[in-house]
matplotlib code that plots the C-alpha trace (Angstrom):
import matplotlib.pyplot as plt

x = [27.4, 27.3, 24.2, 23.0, 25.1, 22.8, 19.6, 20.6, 21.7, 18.7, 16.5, 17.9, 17.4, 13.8, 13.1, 14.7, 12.7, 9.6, 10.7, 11.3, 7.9, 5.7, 8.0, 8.1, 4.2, 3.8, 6.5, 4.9, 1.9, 1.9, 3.9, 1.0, -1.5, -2.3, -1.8, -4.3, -5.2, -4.0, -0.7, -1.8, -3.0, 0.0, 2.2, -0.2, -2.1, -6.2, -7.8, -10.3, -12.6, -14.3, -16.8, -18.4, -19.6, -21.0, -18.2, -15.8, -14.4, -12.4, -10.0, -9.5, -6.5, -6.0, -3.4, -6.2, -9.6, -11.4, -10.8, -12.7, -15.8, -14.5, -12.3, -9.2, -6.5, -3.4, -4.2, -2.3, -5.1, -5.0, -7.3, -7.1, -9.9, -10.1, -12.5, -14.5, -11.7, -9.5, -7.3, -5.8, -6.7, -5.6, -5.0, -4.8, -3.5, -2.8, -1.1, 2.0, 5.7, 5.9, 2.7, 2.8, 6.0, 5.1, 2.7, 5.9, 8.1, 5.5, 5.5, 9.1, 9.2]
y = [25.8, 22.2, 22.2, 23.5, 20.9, 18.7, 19.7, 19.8, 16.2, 15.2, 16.6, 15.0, 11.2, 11.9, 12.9, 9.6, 8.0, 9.6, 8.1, 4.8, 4.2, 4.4, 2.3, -0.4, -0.4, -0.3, -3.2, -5.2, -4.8, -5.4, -8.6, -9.8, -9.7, -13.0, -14.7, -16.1, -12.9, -15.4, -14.2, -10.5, -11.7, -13.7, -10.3, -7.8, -9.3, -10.0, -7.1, -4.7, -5.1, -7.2, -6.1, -8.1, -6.8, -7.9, -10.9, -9.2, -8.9, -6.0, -6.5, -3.3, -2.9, 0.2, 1.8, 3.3, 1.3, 4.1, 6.2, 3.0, 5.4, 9.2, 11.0, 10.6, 12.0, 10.3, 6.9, 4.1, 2.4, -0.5, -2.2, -5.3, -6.2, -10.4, -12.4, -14.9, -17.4, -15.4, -14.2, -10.3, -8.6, -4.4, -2.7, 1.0, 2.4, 6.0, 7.5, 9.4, 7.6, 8.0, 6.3, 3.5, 2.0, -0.7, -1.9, -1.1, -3.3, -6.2, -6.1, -6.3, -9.9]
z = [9.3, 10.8, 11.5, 8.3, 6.5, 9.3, 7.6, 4.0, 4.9, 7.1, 4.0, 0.7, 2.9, 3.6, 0.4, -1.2, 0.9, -0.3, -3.3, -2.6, -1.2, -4.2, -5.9, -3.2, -3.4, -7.0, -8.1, -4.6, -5.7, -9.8, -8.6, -7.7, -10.3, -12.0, -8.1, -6.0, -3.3, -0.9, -1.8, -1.0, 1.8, 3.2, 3.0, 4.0, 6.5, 6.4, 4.8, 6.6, 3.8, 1.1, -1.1, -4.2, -7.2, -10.4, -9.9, -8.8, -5.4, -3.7, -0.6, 1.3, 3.7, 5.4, 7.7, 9.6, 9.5, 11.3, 7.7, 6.2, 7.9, 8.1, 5.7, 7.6, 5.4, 7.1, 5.7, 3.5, 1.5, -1.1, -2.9, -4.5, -7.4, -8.1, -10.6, -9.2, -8.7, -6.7, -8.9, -9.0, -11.6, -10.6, -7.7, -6.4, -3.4, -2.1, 0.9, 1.6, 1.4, 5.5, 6.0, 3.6, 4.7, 6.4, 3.7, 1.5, 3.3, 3.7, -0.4, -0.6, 1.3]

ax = plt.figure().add_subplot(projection="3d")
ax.plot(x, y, z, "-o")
ax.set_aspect("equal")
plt.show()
């Protein structure tokens, strides 16, 4: 019974977890829209990427910068769309809650 208790217990913390997560990375990253991608860059690191388009320029940070060239499923990914000063204008990441915690916590601070 204790150790089903265990589980049960064990269970309902992972899943708020899995919860948390994609809140941390949205409100983390909607903070920073309308800052200079310096700010992105000063909590997440340098990005792996930077592609520019028509004016616009896209920061890429990955949890695994080998998926950058494969179609590693196991990856955090966020990108980070500026104008031609440097300003965020949208964003869009995808991962799961377990591998996206880092880049979670990073957004927090």
């Amino acid at each position: 019974m204790r150790r089903i208790i265990a589980i049960l217990a064990a269970t309902a913390v992972l899943a708020a977890c899995a919860d948390v997560v994609p809140r941390q990375m949205d409100r983390g990253l909607r903070s920073l829209v309308g800052q200079n991608i310096g700010a992105a860059a000063q909590r997440l690191g340098p990005p792996n990427q930077k592609l520019t388009n028509y004016g616009e320029t896209t920061y890429i940070w990955s949890s695994d910068p080998a998926a950058l060239r494969t179609q590693v499923i196991r990856n955090c990914l966020i990108k980070i769309t500026t104008d031609e000063g440097g300003t965020i204008r949208n964003f869009v990441w995808s991962g799961d809650s377990g591998i996206c915690t880092n880049y979670a916590g990073a957004l927090q601070g």
